[in-house]
MIMARLO-150335 format. One record per residue (C-alpha): residue in three letters; z negated, y, x negated. Coordinates in steps of 0.1 Angstrom, whole numbers, padded with zeros to 4 digits, always signed. Example, Ala and Ser with C-alpha at 12.3 -4.5 7.8 and 13.67 -1.06 7.14 Angstrom:
<nodes>
Ala-0078-0045-0123 Ser-0071-0011-0137 
</nodes>
This chain:
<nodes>
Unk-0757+0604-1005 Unk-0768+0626-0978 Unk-0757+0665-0993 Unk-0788+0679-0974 Unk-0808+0663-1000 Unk-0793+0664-1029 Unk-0807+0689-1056 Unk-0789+0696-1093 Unk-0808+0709-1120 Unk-0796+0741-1141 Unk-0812+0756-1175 Unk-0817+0793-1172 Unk-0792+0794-1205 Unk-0768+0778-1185 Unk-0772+0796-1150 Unk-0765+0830-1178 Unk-0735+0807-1195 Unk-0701+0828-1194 Unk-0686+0798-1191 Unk-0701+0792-1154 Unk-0677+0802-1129 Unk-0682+0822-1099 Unk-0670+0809-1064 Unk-0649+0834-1047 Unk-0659+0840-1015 Unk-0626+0826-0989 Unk-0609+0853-0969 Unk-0623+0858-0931 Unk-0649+0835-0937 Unk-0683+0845-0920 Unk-0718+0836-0929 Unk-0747+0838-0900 Unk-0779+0848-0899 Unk-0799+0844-0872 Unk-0839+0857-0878 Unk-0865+0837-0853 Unk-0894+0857-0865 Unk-0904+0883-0889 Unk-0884+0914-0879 Unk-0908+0942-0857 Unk-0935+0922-0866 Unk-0959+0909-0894 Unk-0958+0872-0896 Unk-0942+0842-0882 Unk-0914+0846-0910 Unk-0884+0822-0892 Unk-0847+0824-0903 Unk-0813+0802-0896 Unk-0787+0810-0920 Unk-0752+0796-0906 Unk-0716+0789-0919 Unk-0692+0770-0902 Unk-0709+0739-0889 Unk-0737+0740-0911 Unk-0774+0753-0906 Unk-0803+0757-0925 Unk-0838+0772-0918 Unk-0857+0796-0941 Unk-0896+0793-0937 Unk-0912+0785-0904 Unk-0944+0808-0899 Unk-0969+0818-0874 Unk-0988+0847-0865 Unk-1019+0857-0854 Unk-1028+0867-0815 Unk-1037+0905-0809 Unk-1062+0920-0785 Unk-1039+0918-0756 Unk-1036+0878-0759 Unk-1064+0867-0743 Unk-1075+0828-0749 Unk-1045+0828-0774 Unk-1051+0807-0812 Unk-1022+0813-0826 Unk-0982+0824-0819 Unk-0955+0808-0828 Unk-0915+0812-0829 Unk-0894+0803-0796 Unk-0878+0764-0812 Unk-0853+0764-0787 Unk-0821+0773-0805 Unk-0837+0750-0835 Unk-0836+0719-0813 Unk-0807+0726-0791 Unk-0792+0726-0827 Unk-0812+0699-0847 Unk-0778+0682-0857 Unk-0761+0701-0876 Unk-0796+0717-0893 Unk-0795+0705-0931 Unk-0834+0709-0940 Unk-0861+0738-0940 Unk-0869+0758-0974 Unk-0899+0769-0981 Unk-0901+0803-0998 Unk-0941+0801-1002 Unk-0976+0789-0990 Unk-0988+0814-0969 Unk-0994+0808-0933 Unk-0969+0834-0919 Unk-0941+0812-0934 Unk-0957+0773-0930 Unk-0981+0778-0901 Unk-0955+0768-0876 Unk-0935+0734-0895 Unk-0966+0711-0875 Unk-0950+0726-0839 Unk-0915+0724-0848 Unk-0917+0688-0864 Unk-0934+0674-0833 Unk-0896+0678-0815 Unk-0878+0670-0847 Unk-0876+0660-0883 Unk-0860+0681-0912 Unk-0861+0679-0948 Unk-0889+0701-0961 Unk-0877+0719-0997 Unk-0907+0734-1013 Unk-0923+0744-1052 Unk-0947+0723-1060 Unk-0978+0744-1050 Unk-0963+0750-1013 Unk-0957+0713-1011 Unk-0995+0706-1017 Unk-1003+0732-0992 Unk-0978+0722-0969 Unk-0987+0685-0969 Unk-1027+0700-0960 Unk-1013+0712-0934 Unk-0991+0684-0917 Unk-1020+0659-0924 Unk-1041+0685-0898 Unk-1021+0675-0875 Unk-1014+0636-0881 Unk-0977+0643-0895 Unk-0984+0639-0930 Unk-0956+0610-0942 Unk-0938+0616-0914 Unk-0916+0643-0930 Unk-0898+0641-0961 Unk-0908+0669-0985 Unk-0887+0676-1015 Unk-0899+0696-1048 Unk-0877+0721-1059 Unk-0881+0744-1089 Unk-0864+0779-1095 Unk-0832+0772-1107 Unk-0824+0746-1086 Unk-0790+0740-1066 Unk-0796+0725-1032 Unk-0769+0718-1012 Unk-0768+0725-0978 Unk-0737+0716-0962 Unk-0708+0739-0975 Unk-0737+0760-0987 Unk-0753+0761-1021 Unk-0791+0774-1024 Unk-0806+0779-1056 Unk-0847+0799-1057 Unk-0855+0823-1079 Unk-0888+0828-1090 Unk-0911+0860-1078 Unk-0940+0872-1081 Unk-0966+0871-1048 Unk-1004+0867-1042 Unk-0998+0831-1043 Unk-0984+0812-1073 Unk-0949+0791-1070 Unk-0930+0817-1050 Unk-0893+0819-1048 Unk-0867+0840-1033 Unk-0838+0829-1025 Unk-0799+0831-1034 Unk-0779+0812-1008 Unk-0739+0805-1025 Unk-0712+0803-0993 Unk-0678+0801-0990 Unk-0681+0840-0974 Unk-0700+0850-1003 Unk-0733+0854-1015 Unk-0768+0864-0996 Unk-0799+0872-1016 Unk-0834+0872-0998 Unk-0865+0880-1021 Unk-0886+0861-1001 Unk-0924+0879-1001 Unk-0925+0892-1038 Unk-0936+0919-1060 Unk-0932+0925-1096 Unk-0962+0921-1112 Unk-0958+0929-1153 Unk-0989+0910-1157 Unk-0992+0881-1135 Unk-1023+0857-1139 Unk-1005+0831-1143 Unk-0965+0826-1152 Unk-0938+0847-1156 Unk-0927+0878-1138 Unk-0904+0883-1110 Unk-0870+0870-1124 Unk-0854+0904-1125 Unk-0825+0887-1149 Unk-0814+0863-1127 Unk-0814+0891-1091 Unk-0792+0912-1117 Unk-0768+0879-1126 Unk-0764+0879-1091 Unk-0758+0914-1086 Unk-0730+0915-1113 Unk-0707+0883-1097 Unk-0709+0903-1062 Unk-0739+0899-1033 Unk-0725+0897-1003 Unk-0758+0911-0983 Unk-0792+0915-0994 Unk-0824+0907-0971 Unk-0855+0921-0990 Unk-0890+0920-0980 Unk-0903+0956-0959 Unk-0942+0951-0957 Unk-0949+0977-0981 Unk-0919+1000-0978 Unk-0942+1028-0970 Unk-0965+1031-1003 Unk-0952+1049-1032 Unk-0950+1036-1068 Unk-0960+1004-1075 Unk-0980+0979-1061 Unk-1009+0969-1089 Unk-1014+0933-1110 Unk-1036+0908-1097 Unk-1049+0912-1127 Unk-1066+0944-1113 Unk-1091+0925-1093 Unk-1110+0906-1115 Unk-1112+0938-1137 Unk-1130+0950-1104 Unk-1147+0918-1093 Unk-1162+0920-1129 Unk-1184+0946-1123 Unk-1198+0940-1087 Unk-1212+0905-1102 Unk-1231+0926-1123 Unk-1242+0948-1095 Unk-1252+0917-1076 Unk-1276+0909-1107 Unk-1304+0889-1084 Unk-1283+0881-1051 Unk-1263+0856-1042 Unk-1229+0861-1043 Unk-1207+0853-1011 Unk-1170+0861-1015 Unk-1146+0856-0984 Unk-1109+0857-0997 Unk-1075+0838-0978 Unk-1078+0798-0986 Unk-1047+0803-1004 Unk-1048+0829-1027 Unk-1052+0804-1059 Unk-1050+0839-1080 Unk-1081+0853-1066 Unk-1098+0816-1066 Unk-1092+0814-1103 Unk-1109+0850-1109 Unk-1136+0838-1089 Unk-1146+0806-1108 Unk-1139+0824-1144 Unk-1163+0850-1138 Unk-1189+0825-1120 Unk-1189+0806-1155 Unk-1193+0841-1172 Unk-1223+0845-1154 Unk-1238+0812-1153 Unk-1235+0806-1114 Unk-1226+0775-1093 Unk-1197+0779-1069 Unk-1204+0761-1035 Unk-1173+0764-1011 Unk-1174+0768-0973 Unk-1147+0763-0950 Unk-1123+0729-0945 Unk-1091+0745-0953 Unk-1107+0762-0984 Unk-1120+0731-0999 Unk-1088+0712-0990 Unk-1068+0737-1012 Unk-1096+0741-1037 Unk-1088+0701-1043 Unk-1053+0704-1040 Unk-1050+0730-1065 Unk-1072+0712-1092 Unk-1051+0683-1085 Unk-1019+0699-1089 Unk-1035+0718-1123 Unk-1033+0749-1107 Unk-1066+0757-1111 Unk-1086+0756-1142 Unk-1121+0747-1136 Unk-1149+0735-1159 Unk-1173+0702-1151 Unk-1198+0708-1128 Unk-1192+0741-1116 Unk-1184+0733-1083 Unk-1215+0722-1061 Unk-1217+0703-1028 Unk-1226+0733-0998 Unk-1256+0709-0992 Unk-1270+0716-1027 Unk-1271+0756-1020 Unk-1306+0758-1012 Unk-1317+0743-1042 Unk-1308+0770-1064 Unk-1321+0805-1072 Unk-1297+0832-1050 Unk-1284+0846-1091 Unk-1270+0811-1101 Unk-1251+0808-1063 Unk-1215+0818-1055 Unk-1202+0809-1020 Unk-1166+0812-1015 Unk-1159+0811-0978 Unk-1130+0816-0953 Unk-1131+0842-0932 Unk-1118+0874-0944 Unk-1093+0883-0917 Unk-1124+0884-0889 Unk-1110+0849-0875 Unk-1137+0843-0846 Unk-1144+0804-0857 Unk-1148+0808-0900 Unk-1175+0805-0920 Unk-1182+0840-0924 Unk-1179+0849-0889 Unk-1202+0823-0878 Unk-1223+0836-0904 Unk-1225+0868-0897 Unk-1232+0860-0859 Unk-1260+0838-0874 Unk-1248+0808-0859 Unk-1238+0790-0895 Unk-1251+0756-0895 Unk-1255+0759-0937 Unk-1259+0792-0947 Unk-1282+0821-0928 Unk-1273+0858-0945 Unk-1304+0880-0953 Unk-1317+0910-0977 Unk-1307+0885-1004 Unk-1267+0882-1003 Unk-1241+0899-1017 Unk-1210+0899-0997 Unk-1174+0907-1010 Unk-1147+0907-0987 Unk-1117+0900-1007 Unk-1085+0908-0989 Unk-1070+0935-0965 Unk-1071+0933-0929 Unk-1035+0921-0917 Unk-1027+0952-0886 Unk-1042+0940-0853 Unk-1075+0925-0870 Unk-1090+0955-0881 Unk-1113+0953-0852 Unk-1126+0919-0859 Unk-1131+0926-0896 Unk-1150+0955-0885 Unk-1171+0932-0861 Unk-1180+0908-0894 Unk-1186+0936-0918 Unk-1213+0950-0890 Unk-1224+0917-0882 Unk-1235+0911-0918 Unk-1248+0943-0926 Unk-1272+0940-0893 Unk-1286+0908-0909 Unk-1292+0929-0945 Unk-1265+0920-0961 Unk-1250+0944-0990 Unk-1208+0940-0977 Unk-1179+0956-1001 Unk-1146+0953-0987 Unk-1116+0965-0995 Unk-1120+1006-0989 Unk-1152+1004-1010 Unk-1134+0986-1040 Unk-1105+0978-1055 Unk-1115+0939-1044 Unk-1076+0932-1029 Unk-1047+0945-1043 Unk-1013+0936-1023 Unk-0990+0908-1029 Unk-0958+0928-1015 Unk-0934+0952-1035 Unk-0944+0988-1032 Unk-0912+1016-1029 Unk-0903+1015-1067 Unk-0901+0979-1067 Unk-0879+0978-1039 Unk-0857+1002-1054 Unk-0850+0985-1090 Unk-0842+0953-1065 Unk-0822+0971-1046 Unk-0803+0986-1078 Unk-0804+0952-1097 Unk-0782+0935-1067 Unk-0763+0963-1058 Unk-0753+0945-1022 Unk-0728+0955-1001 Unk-0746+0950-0968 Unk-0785+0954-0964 Unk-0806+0938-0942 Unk-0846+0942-0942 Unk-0868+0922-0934 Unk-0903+0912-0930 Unk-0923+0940-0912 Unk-0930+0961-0885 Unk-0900+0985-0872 Unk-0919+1014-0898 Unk-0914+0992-0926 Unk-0878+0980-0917 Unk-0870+1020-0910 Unk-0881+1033-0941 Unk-0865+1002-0961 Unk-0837+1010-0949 Unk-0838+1048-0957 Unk-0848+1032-0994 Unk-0816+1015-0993 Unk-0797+1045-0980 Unk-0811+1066-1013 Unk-0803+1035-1037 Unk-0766+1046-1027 Unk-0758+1019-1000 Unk-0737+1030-0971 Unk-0759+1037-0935 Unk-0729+1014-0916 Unk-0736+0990-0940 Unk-0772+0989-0931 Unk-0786+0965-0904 Unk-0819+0967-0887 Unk-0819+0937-0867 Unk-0840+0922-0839 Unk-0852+0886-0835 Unk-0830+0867-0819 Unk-0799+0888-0828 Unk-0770+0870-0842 Unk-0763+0889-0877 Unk-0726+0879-0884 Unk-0709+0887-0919 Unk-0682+0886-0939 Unk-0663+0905-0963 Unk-0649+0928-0937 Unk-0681+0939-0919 Unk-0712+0930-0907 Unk-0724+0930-0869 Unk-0746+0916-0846 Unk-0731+0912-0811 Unk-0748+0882-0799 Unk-0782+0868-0791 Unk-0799+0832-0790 Unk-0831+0825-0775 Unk-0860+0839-0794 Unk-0899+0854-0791 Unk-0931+0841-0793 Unk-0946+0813-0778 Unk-0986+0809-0775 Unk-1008+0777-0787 Unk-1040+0775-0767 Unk-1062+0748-0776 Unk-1040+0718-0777 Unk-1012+0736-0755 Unk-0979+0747-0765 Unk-0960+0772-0749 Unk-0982+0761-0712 Unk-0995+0805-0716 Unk-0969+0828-0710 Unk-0971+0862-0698 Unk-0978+0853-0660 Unk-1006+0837-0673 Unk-1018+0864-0700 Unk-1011+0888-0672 Unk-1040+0872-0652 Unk-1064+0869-0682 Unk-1060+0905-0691 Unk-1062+0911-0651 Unk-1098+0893-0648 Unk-1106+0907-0682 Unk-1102+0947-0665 Unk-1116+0944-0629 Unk-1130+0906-0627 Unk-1126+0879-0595 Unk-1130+0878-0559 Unk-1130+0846-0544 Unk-1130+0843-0501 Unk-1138+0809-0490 Unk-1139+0794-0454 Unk-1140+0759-0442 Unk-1113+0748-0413 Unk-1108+0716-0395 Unk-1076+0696-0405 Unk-1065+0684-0370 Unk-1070+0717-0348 Unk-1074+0743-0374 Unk-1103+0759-0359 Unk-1126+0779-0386 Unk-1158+0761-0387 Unk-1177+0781-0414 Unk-1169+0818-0437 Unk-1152+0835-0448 Unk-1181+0835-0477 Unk-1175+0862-0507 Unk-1182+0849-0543 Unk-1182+0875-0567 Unk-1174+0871-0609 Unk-1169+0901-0634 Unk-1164+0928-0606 Unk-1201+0936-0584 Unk-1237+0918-0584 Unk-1233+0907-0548 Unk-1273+0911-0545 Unk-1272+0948-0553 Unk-1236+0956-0535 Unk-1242+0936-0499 Unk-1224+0966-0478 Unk-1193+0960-0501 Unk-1194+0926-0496 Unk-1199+0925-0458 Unk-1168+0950-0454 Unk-1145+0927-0470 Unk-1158+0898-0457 Unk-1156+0912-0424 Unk-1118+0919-0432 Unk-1111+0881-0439 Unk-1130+0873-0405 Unk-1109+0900-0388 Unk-1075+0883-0405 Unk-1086+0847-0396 Unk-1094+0865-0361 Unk-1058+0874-0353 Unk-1047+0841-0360 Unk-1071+0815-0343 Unk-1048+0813-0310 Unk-1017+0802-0333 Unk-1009+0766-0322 Unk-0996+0761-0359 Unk-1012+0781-0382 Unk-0993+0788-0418 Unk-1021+0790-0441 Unk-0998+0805-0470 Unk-0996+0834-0446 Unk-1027+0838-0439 Unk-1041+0837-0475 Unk-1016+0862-0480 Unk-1032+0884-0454 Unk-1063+0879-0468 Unk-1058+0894-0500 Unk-1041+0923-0494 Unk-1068+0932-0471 Unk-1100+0926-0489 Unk-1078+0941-0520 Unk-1078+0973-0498 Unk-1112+0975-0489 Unk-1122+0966-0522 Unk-1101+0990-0539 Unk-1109+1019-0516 Unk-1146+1016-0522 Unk-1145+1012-0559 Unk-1114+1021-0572 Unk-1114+0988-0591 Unk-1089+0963-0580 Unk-1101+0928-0588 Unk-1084+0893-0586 Unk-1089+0880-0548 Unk-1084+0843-0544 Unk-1088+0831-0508 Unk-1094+0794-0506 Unk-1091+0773-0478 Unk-1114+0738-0473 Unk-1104+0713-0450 Unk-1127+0690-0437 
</nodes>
């Protein structure tokens, strides 16, 4: 039997047995950990844990494109050390079902096939997701459940169950022959989850007492003090704006799969006697995965077909909708632009938009928010309301994780530089020595053992943009010209020579896009085309005539003129017809 897949069972009384032993970790041996993604940055959670000859990758996530990427979908991790490696990589574990850690697996396992470990939610979700892209059977996915030992080569992995937004969450604790590492995954400790247990503080603490080698714990919300608040806190909020929305109908945008927040929606819909329609393909993909699965607990006849909306009064209508992070193509954008096919917002809706901005869309939120309030909308969102709460631990969390493991080397992760620094001063105060501390950077070769803890080597890492149906065909030549024609526009010079003797037979012609109305700017216009002319001028007597050259010429000379009459310096693209 192949190792990779092999997974043992173990009762939480006998994981807590005395009688379990311990394996003590082998002198001078090292364990590896190389993070693809997720360090300086929020999302696109990738990480390769190494020791000896064996590999295994921890989640496989994808983030979303700022400002500055113009044209860009989506970005992904760099695969390159993944592939160059595929042989001696066991499988991929999944820690959970959001995007920033599953969003990727569809890129990677075009190039090659892992085995997928995953909790039974994640596996649903995951499986939506492959079948988007025509994968779906083509990977082996394995269900795991906390408690679990998976075997990954000479290393053991066994998840623990946390707390997170999303149900079916694990860290992780990852048994080598160096000696223990501990991630928490994305978690929080909620007291009062909707659904399940808490955060399995017993089992982080058996840990902590046999010896953790290092400890990797999620950074996002190293920054806020106390604790972050139950889920349980926004229904107890949601409550009372359905009451507020008395005659309207209700629209709620919330992430496709936050099944917490779904459930809250539905129970207080039946409360109030309301249909629930649902708008967006990945939202009603997970909405049926989830009542499949028995992860959500919905009465007969609740749900309605979209189509049936209409037919209704606006009080008996909830519409949950995608949407809530600004995203240009969802339902609640195209809604609020008034370009929905289904659903046109007026005087009559109630809006609720049910999650926080993740940093960099705070300006396309904004855009929805003002879209819909143009139209008449009544919009809550998160600064209004208590309508979100956070699915990541808040300071005093981190702290009774960090005292509960008690590792010897620390390593945060997940998060922007400000949330790995301040982790890391968290760490420092919990009584863990600043040498043993590691900030690391993607890419960076994290090496450990019992003796000390470096990172003095690097593997090809970063992001890598999907455009379209494209792969990695943007980079930053290419984003360097979008954001180029995006500032100062496009000058194109075109003239018409003959093939055999070269001779110009017609232009240069300007063409003008994004930088002057050639109509209203015809002096502009004649100076630089009378600057190509000059250039094609100089050349004419030239038995053979290098047209690279020339074009060359061209352009720095019409970017001159152009640039000392307006200050602007647009793209200028001379083209040469032959004929």
């Amino acid at each position: 039997m192949d190792n990779s897949k092999t997974i043992s069972k173990k009762t939480s009384s006998n994981f807590h047995s005395k009688k379990r032993r311990s394996v003590k970790p082998k002198i001078n041996e090292k364990i590896r950990i190389i993070p693809l993604g997720g360090l300086d940055e929020i999302g696109k959670n990738m990480t390769i844990f190494e020791c000896r000859e064996d590999k295994f990758i921890v989640d496989c996530g994808l983030s979303f494109p700022d400002s500055e990427m113009f044209g860009v979908d989506l970005v992904i991790p760099d695969f390159s050390y993944v592939i160059e490696n595929k042989d001696t990589i066991k499988g991929i574990i999944i820690t959970h079902g959001h995007e920033d850690h599953i969003g990727s697996l569809p890129y990677l396992l075009r190039d090659v096939r892992f085995p997928i470990y995953a909790t039974p939610l994640t596996k649903g979700l995951i499986e939506n997701k492959l079948s988007e892209h025509s994968l779906n059977g083509e990977v082996e996915i394995i269900e795991m459940q906390p408690g679990d030992r998976i075997k990954m080569g000479c290393m053991t992995v066994v998840p623990i169950h946390v707390n997170h937004s999303i149900p079916d969450a694990v860290g992780l604790a990852i048994e080598s022959p160096a000696g223990t590492v501990v991630t928490t995954g994305d978690f929080k400790i909620d007291y009062t989850p909707p659904q399940g247990e808490t955060t399995d503080l017993a089992t982080f603490a058996e840990y902590g007492k046999k010896g953790v080698l290092a400890f990797m714990a999620d950074s996002t919300n190293a920054e806020r003090r106390g604790f972050s608040a139950s889920e349980k806190t926004v229904g107890e909020s949601l409550e009372p704006l359905f009451e507020k929305a008395s005659k309207k109908r209700i629209v709620i945008a919330t992430f496709a799969s936050n099944i917490y927040r779904l459930q809250t929606i539905f129970d207080l819909a039946v409360k109030y006697k309301r249909k629930v329609a649902v708008s967006g393909r990945s939202m009603i993909k997970n909405i049926q995965m989830a009542l499949d699965l028995g992860y959500l607990n919905v009465p007969e006849n609740i749900i309605i077909d979209a189509e049936m909306v209409n037919k209704y009064q606006p009080e008996q209508i909830v519409l949950i909708t995608t949407g809530s992070q600004g995203e240009p193509l969802s339902a609640l954008s195209r809604m609020s632009s008034g370009t929905h096919r289904q659903f046109a917002i007026g005087k009559g809706d109630f809006i609720i938009i049910s999650a926080t901005p993740i940093p960099g869309n705070e300006k396309m939120v904004t855009k929805v928010v003002n879209g819909l309030l143009k139209l008449g909308a009544e919009v809550i969102y998160e600064s209004m309301y208590e309508v979100h709460v956070s699915g990541h631990a808040a300071q005093e969390e981190l702290k009774l994780l960090l005292n509960l493991v008690k590792p010897q080397y620390f390593i945060p992760i997940h998060g922007e530089y400000k949330h790995l620094k301040k982790h890391a001063m968290l760490a420092q105060g919990a009584g863990i020595d600043e040498k043993n501390i590691v900030i690391a950077d993607i890419g960076g070769v994290i090496t450990i053992s019992k003796d000390g803890i470096s990172v003095d080597q690097s593997v090809p890492a970063g992001q890598v943009f999907v455009d379209g149906l494209g792969v990695g065909d943007v980079g930053s030549v290419v984003l360097r010209d979008r954001r180029h024609l995006s500032q100062d526009g496009l000058v194109v010079v075109v003239f018409t020579v003959d093939r055999a003797t070269g001779e110009v037979l017609s232009g240069p012609d300007i063409v003008s896009r994004g930088f002057v109305y050639v109509k209203e700017s015809e002096q502009l216009i004649g100076e630089a085309r009378q600057k190509a002319r000059t250039v094609l001028d100089k050349y004419k007597d030239y038995e053979y005539k290098d047209w690279m050259v020339i074009k060359s010429k061209i352009r720095e000379q019409v970017s001159h003129v152009l640039y000392q009459k307006t200050k602007r310096n647009p793209m200028v693209l001379p083209i040469v017809m032959e004929i």
